[in-house]
C-alpha positions as CSV (number, residue, x, y, z in Angstrom):
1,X,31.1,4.6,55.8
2,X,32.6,1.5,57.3
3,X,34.2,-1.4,55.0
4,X,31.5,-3.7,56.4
5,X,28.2,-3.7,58.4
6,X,25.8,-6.4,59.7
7,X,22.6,-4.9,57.3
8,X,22.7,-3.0,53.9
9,X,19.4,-1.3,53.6
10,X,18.6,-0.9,50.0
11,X,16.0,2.1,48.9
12,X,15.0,2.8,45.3
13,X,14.1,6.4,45.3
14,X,11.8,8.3,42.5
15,X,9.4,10.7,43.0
16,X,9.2,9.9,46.9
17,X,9.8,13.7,48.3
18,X,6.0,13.6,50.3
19,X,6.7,10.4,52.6
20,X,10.8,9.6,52.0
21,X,10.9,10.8,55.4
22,X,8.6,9.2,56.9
23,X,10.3,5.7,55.6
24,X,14.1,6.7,56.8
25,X,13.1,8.3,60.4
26,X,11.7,4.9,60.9
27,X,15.1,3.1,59.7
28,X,16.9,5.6,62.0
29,X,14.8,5.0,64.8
30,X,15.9,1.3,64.8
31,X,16.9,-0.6,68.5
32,X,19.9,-2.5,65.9
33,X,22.8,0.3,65.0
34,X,25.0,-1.5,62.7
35,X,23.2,-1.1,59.4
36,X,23.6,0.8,56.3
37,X,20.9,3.0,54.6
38,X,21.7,2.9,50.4
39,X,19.5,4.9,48.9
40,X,19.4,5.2,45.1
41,X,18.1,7.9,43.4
42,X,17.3,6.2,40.0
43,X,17.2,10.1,38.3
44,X,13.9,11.4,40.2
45,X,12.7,14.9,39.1
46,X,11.8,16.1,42.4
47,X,13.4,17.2,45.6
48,X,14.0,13.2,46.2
49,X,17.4,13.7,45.7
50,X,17.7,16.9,48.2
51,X,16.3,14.9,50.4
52,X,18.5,12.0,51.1
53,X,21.5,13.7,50.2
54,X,20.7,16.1,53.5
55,X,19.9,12.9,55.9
56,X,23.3,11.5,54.1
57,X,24.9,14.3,55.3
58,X,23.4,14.1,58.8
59,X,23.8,10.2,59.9
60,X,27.4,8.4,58.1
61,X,25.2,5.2,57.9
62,X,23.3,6.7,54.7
63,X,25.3,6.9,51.4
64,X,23.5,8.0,47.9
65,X,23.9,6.5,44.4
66,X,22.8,9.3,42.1
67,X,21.8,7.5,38.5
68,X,19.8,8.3,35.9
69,X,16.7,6.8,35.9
70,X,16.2,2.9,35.0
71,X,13.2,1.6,37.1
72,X,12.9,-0.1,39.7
73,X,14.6,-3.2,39.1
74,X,18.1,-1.5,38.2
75,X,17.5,0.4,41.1
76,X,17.5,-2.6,43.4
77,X,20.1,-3.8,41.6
78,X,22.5,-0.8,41.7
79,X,22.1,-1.0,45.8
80,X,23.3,-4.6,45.9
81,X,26.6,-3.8,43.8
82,X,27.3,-0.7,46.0
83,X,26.3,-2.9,49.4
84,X,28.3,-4.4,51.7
85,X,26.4,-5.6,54.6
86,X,26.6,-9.4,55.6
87,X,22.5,-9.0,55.0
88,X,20.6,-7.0,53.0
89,X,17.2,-5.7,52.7
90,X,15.5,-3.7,50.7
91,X,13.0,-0.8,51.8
92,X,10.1,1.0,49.5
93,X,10.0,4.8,50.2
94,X,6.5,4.9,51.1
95,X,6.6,2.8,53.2
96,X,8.0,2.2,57.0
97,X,9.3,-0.1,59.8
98,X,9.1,-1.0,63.1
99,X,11.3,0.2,65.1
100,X,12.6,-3.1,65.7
101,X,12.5,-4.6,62.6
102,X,16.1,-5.0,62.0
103,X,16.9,-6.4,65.6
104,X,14.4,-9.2,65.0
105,X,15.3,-9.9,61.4
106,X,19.2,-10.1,62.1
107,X,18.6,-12.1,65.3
108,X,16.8,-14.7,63.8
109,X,19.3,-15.0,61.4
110,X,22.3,-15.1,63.3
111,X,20.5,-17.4,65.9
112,X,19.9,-20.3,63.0
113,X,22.5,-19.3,60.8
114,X,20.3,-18.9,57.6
115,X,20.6,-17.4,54.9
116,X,17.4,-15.9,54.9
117,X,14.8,-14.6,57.6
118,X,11.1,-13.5,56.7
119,X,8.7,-11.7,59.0
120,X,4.8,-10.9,58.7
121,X,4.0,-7.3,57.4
122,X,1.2,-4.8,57.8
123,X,-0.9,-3.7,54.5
124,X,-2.0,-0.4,55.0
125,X,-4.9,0.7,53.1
126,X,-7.5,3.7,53.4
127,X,-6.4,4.2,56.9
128,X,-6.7,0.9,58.1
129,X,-4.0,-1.7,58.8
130,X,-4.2,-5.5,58.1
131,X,-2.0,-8.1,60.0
132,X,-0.8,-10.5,57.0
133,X,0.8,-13.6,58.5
134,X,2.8,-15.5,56.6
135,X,3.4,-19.3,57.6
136,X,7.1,-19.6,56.7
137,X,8.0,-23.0,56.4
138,X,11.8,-23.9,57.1
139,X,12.5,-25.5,54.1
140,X,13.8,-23.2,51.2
141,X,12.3,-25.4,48.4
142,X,8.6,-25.2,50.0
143,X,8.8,-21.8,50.2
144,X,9.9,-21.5,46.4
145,X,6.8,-23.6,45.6
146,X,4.9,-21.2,47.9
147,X,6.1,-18.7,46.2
148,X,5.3,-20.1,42.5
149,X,2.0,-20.5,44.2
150,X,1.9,-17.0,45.1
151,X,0.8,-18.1,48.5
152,X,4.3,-16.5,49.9
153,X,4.6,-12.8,49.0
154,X,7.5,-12.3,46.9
155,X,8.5,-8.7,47.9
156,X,11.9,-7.9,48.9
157,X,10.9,-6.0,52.2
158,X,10.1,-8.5,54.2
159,X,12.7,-11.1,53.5
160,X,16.2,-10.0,55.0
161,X,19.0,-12.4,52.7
162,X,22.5,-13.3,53.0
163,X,24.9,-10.8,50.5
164,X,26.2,-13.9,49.4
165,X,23.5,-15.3,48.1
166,X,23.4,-12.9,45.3
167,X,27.2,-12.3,44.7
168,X,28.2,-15.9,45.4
169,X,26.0,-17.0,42.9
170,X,25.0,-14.3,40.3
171,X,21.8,-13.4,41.5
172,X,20.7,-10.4,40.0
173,X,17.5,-8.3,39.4
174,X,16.8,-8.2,35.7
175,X,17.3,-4.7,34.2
176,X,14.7,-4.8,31.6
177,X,11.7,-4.8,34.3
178,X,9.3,-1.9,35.7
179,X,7.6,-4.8,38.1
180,X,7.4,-8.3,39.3
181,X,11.2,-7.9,39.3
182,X,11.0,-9.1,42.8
183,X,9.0,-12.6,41.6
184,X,11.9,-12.9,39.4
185,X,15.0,-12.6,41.8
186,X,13.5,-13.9,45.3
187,X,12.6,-18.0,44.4
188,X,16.1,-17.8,43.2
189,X,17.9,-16.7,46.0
190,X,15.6,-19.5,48.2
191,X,16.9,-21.9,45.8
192,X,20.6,-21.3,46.6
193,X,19.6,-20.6,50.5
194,X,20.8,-23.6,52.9
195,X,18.5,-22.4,55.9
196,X,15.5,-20.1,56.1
197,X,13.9,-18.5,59.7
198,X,10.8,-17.3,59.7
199,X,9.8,-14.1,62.6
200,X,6.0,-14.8,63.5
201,X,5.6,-10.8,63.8
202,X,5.0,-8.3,61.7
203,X,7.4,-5.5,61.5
204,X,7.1,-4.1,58.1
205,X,4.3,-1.6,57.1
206,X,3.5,-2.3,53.2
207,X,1.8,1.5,52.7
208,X,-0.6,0.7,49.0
209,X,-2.6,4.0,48.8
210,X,-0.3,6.9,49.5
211,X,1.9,6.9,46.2
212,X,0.3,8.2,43.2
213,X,3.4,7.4,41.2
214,X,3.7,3.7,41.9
215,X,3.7,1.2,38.9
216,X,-0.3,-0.4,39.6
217,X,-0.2,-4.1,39.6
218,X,-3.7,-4.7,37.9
219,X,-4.2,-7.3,36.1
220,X,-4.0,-6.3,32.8
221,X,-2.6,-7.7,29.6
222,X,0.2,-5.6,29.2
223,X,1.1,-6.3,32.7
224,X,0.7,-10.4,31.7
225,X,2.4,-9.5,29.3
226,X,5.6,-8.8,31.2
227,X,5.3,-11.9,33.5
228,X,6.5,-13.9,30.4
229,X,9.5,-12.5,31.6
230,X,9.5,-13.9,35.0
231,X,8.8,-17.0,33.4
232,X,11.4,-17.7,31.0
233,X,13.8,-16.4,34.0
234,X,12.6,-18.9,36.3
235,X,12.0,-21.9,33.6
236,X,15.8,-21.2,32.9
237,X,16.6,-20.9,36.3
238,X,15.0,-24.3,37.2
239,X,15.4,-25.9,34.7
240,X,17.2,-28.9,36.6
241,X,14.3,-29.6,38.8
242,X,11.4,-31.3,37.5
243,X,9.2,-30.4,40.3
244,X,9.7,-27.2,40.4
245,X,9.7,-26.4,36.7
246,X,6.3,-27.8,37.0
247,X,5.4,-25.1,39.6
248,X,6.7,-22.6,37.3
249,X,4.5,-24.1,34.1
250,X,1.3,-23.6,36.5
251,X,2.3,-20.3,37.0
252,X,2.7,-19.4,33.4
253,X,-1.2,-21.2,33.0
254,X,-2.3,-19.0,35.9
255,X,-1.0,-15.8,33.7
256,X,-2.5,-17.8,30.4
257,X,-5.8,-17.2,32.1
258,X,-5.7,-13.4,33.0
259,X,-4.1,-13.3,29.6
260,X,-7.0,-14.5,27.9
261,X,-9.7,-12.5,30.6
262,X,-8.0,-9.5,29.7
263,X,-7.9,-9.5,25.9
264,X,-10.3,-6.9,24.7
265,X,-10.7,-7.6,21.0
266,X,-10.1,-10.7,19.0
267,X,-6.2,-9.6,17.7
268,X,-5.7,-9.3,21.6
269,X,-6.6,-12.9,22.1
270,X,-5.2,-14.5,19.3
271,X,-1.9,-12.7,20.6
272,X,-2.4,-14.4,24.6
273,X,-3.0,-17.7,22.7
274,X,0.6,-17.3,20.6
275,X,2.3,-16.8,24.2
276,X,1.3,-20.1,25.7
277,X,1.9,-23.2,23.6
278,X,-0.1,-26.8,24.5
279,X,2.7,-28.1,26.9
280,X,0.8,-29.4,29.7
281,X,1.8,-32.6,29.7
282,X,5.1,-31.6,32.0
283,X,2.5,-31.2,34.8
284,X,1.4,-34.5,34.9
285,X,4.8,-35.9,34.6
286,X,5.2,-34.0,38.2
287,X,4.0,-36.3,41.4
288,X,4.4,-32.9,43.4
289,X,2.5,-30.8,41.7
290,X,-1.4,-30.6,43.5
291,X,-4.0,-32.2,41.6
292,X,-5.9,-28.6,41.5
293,X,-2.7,-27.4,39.3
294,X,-2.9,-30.5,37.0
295,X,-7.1,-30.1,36.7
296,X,-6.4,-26.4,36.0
297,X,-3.8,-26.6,33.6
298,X,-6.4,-29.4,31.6
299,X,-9.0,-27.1,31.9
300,X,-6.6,-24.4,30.1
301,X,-5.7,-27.1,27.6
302,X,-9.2,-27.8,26.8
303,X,-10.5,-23.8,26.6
304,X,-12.6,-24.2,29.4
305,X,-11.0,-20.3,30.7
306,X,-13.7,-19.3,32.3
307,X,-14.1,-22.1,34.4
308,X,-10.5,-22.5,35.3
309,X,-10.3,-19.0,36.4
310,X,-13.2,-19.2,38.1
311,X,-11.6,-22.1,40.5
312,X,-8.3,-19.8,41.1
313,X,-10.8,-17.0,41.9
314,X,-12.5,-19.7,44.4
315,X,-9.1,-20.9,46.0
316,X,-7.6,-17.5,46.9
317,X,-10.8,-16.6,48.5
318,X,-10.3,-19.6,50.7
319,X,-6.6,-18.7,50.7
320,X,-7.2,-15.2,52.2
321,X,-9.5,-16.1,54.6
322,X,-7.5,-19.1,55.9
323,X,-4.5,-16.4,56.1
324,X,-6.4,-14.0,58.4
């Protein structure tokens, strides 16, 4: 392995021994040579392991991290410490690339000199692929609101990022998280990011129906239940910006309102209502923050639940079909 490289691939690995391959033949079948593959296997009980230790052992550009197992987001984590690419990205094992993913991503990068470059993606689902395009605006603090929006996809495959931007200033994936680890860690690297560049074309296939073993992202209130997490990392995180804390407070109203849809008894609910105190008023305090946000959060305030989920429900209907 070299000291340095231009890209650090990063691939948490657990039970992934049916389609691992498919993901790294596509990462070694990539126009841009100057990359590492880090693949991390975070203590899978399969052949996982096997497996990347033999295309380690065939291509010097692949090292493996052998751990015992600690989800996902020390996974991710363990990649960054071991990684020493100038960019990084991270890969899902069931998933693939285009082969010129990496040539566009680092191109675009070098060519502004940001910190961070974003490209579309493919969802793959029940055999059919769906172009999802992204409008990246330039500006890192739009796309952190777009991101507490959840109108920017948070993953970490599609965005590659400056190294620096986690080490320079302590970035790290928390280590308590199955999921939404990403929705924790990504707005705050765009916070510390001086440029973003956005790649019009997708070149990452985001595969949902092929791994039996991957954490499901339904809403439900154990799942809500976690998001707290995001939120008190991001409330802490932004705490300094008035605008953006009050994207982060509509967020935690958003999650307020699955809360309270998914309780299924009344201990459940009285249990949602003890997570969300009445602190609304921040939101109006915020010029920024839309008028929808401010007549949602009200809503919340007021118990009206139903009908303030019933205008999210509206808006990312108009959302999805104004992004295809």
């Amino acid at each position: 392995m070299k000291d340095t490289t231009s890209v650090s691939v990063i691939i948490p690995v657990y039970k992934a021994e049916q389609y691992i391959h498919h993901c790294l033949d596509s990462l070694l079948a990539q126009t841009f040579k100057d990359f590492e593959i880090i693949l991390i296997d975070d203590g899978s009980p399969d052949k996982s392991g096997e497996i990347c230790d033999s295309y380690a052992a065939a291509d010097n550009r692949i090292k493996v991290i052998h751990k015992k197992n600690g989800g996902v987001s020390s996974a991710r984590q363990c990649g960054i410490d071991h990684a020493v690419g100038e960019y990084t990205i991270h890969v899902d094992p069931d998933d693939w690339t285009e082969p010129d993913m990496l040539e566009a991503l680092y191109s675009a990068a070098v060519a502004k000199n940001a910190d961070i470059a974003v490209c579309d993606y493919f969802e793959d689902y029940h055999g059919k692929s769906r172009y999802r395009k992204l409008h990246v605006p330039d500006n890192p603090d739009s796309c952190i609101r777009m991101l507490l929006d959840e109108t920017l996809h948070s993953a970490c495959w599609n965005k590659l990022i400056r190294r620096r931007l986690y080490t320079d200033y302590n970035v790290r994936f928390p280590q308590d998280m199955s999921m939404w680890e990403d929705m924790a860690t990504i707005p705050r690297l765009f916070a510390h990011a001086g440029t973003v560049t956005y790649v019009p074309k997708a070149l990452y296939h985001y595969t949902r129906d092929i791994n039996p073993n991957a954490i499901s992202r339904d809403i439900t209130f154990d799942n809500c239940l976690l998001r707290e997490k995001v939120i008190d990392i991001l409330m802490e995180s932004f705490n300094g910006s008035p605008t953006l804390s009050g994207y982060v407070l509509f967020l935690k109203f958003k999650i307020r309102v699955a809360l309270i849809q998914c309780s299924s008894d009344t201990s459940r609910l009285k249990e949602a209502l003890r997570h969300y105190p009445e602190s609304d008023a921040v939101l109006w305090k915020h010029p920024e923050v839309s008028s929808f946000s401010k007549l949602t959060a009200w809503l919340c305030h007021y118990g009206m639940l139903s009908t303030a989920m019933l205008m999210l429900k509206i808006r990312n209907v108009f959302k999805t079909l104004k992004n295809n």
